[in-house]
C-alpha positions in Angstrom: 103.7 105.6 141.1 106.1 108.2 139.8 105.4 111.5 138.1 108.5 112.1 135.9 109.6 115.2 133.3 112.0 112.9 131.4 111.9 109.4 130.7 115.2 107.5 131.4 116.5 105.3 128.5 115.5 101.9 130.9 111.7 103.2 131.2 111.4 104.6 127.8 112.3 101.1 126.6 109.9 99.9 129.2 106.9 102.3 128.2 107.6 101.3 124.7 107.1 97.8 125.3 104.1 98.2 127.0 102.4 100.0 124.3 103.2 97.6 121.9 101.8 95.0 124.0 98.7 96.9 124.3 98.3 97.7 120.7 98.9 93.9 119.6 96.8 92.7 122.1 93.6 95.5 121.3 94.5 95.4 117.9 94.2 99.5 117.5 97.1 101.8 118.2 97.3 102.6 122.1 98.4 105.7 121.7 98.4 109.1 119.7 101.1 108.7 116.9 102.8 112.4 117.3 102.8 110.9 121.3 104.4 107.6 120.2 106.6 109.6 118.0 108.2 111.7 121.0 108.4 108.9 123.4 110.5 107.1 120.5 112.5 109.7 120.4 113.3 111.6 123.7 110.2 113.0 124.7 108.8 116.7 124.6 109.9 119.3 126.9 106.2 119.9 128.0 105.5 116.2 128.7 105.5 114.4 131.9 104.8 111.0 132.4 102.8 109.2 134.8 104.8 105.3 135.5 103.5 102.4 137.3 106.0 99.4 137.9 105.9 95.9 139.4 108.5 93.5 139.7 110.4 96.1 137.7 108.5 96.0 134.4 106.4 99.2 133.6 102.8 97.6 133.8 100.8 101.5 133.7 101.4 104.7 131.8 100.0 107.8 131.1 101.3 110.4 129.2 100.5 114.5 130.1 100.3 117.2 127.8 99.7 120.3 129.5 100.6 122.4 126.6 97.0 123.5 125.4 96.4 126.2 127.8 92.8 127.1 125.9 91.3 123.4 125.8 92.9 122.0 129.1 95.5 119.1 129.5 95.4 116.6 127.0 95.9 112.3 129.3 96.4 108.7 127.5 96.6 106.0 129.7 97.9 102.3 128.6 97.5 99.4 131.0 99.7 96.2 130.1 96.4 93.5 129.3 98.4 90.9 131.8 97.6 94.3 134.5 93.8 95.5 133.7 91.3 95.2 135.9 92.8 95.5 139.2 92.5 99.1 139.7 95.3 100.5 137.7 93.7 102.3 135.3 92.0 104.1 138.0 94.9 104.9 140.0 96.8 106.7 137.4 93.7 108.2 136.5 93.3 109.7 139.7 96.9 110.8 139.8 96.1 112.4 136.3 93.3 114.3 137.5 95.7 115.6 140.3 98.5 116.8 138.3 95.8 118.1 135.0 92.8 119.4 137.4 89.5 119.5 135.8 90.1 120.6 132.4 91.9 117.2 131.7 90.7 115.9 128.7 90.9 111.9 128.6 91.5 110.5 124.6 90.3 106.6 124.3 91.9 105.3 121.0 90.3 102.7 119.7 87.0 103.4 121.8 87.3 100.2 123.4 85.4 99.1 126.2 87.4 98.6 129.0 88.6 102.6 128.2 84.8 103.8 128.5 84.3 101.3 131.6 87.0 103.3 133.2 86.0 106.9 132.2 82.1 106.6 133.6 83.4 105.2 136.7 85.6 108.0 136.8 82.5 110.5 136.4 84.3 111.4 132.4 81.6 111.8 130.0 82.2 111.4 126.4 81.8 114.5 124.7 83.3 114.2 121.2 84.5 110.8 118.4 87.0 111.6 116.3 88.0 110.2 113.0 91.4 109.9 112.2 92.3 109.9 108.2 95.5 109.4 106.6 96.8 110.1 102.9 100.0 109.6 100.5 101.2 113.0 99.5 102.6 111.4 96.1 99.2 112.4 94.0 97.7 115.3 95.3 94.9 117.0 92.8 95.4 120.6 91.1 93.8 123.2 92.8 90.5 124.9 91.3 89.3 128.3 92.9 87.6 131.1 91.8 88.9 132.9 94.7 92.1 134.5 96.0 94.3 132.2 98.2 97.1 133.6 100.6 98.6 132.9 103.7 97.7 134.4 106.9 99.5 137.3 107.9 99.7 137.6 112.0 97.9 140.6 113.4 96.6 141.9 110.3 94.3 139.1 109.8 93.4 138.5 113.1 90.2 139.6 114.1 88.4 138.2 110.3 89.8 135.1 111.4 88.4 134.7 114.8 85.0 136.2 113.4 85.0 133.8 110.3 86.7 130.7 112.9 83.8 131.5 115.8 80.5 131.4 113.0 81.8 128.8 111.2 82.7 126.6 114.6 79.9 128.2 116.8 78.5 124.8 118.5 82.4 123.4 118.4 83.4 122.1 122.1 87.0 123.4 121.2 87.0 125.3 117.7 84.7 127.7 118.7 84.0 131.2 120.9 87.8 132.1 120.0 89.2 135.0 121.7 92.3 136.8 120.4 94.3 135.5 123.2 93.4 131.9 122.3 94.6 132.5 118.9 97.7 134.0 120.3 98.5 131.0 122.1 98.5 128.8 119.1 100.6 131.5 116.9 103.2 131.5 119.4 103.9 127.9 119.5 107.3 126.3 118.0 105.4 124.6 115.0 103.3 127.7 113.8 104.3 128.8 110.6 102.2 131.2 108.8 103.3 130.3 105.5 101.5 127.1 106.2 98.3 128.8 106.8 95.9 129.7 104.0 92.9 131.9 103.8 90.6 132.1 100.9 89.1 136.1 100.0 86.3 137.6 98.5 87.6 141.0 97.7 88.5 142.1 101.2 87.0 139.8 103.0 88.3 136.1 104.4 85.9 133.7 103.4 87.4 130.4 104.1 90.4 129.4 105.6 92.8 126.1 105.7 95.7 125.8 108.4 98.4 123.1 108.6 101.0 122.0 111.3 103.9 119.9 111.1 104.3 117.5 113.8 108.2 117.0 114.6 111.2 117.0 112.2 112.2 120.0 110.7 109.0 121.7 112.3 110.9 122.5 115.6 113.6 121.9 117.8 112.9 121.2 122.2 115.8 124.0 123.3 118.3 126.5 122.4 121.0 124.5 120.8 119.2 121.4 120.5 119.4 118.6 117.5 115.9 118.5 115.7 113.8 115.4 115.9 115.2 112.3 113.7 112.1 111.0 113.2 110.0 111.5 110.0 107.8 115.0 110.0 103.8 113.9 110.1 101.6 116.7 108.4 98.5 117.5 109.7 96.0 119.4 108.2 95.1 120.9 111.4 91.4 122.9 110.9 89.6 123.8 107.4 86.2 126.0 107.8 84.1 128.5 105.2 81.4 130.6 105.6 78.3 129.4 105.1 77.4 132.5 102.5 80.5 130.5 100.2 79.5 126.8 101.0 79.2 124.9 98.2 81.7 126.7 95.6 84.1 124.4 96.5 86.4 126.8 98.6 86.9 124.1 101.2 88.4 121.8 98.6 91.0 123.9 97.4 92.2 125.3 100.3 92.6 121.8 101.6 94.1 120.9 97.9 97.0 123.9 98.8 97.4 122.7 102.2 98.1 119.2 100.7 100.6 120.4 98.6 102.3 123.1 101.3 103.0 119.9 102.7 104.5 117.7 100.0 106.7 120.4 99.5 108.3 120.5 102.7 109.1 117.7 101.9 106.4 115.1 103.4 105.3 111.7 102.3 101.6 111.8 103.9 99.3 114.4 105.8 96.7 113.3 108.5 93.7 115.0 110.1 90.9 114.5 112.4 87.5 115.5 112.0 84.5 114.5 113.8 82.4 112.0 113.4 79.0 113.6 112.8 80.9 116.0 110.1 79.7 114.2 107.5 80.2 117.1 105.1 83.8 116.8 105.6 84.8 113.5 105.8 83.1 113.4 102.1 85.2 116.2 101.4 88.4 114.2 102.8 87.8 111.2 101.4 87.6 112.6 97.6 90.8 114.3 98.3 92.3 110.6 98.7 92.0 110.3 102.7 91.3 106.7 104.5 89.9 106.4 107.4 92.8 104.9 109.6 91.9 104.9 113.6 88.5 105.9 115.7 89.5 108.3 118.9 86.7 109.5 121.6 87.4 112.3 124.2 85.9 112.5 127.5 85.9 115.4 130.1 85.1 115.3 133.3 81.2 115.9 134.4 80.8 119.4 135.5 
């Protein structure tokens, strides 16, 4: 097994086959799209890759994000199906652990079987299902609100943020309990963009709030001097809360309505987001708005 920073063009050609051989085979992608996306493409400078080969061929992968310093390390495995069930799964698992500690969180796309055979073995537990939904940007609906809409201003709004972000995600196992360093984190990566991040008011006070990323493109480039990605920029709309005092004056709606549109006009043919399954609240919401459901993900952690 190798632990690698940088994919050569031979492997990259090899891990790409391999996913493709997993995701025809499980019929469900294998992997996260933004993921695929990089590994198309030349990888991220905070990626490393975990590679298993026999006779040459690359038969086990798994990819390492260690970029979210406030949830923990973000792992995908894919094991060729000619390769599962002899132990592979659990030795780059292992490895993972190793190189992530015990943060790591495991994603399962597909939420297959053989992926939660390997995770309670492990001693991973799941702890959230995910929904992933997907929309064309072409139609998007006019926007209806009987309150002010802005974007976020860094520092100024900061602390009504994390107060509105923290009651609104209280019992979330990664939205909420917020401190201003964990928000400073986030503001500082390559793809925030402020202008892409709306909050809703009530006079003086932030009420709701709706805030987009941009996954590759024109979004960011790796280092000084670098070419942008060539791939197509995915929108996301990344996290969408209100207060409960404004709940049910459709605040949520339009601020996810001016996301939508922040998007299209950068230029963007679709936006995707995830929201969890028991949100039934918001997947209504979404799927109003035009979003399809369009893939199934479950995280595990590791027992404490």
């Amino acid at each position: 097994m190798q632990e690698l920073k940088h994919l050569t063009p031979a492997l990259q050609e090899q891990v790409l086959s391999l996913i493709k051989a997993a995701q025809d085979f499980d019929n469900t992608p294998a992997i996260a799209e933004h993921v695929l996306l990089h590994l198309r493409h030349g990888g991220d400078k905070a990626d490393s890759h975990l590679v298993i080969q026999k006779d040459n061929q690359v038969i086990g992968y798994a990819h390492l994000d260690k970029t979210d310093q406030v949830a923990g390390p973000s792992v995908e495995l894919v094991i060729h199906p000619e390769h599962r069930g002899s132990g592979i799964g659990s030795e780059l698992l292992k490895s993972a652990i190793e190189v992530c500690g015990n943060k790591i969180r495991l994603w399962s796309h597909g939420d297959l079987p053989q992926a939660r055979a390997l995770a309670q073995a492990n001693n991973f537990i799941k702890v959230r299902t995910v929904i992933q939904m997907s929309k064309d940007l072409t139609k998007v609906s006019p926007i209806d609100c009987d309150f002010q809409i802005r974007s976020f201003l860094p520092d100024l709004d900061n602390n009504a943020w994390l107060t509105l972000n923290n009651l609104a995600f209280a019992n979330h196992p990664e939205q909420g309990n917020w401190s201003e360093a964990d928000l400073s984190i986030r503001l500082n990566e390559d793809w925030f963009d402020e202008k892409g991040f709306f909050v809703a008011q009530d006079k003086d006070q932030l009420i709701g709030f709706c805030w987009t990323k941009i996954h590759g493109g024109h979004s960011h480039s790796h280092l000084a001097g670098e070419d942008h990605h060539d791939h197509a920029p995915i929108g996301e709309i990344y996290v969408t809360a209100v207060s409960n005092k404004y709940a049910g004056k459709g605040i949520g709606k339009a601020l996810t309505i001016t996301g939508l549109n922040y998007l299209k006009y950068q230029g963007l043919n679709s936006a995707m987001l995830y929201v969890d399954e028991d949100n039934q609240v918001a997947f209504d919401l979404y799927k109003s708005l035009g979003f399809l459901e369009s893939g199934k993900d479950v995280m595990y952690k590791l027992k404490s």
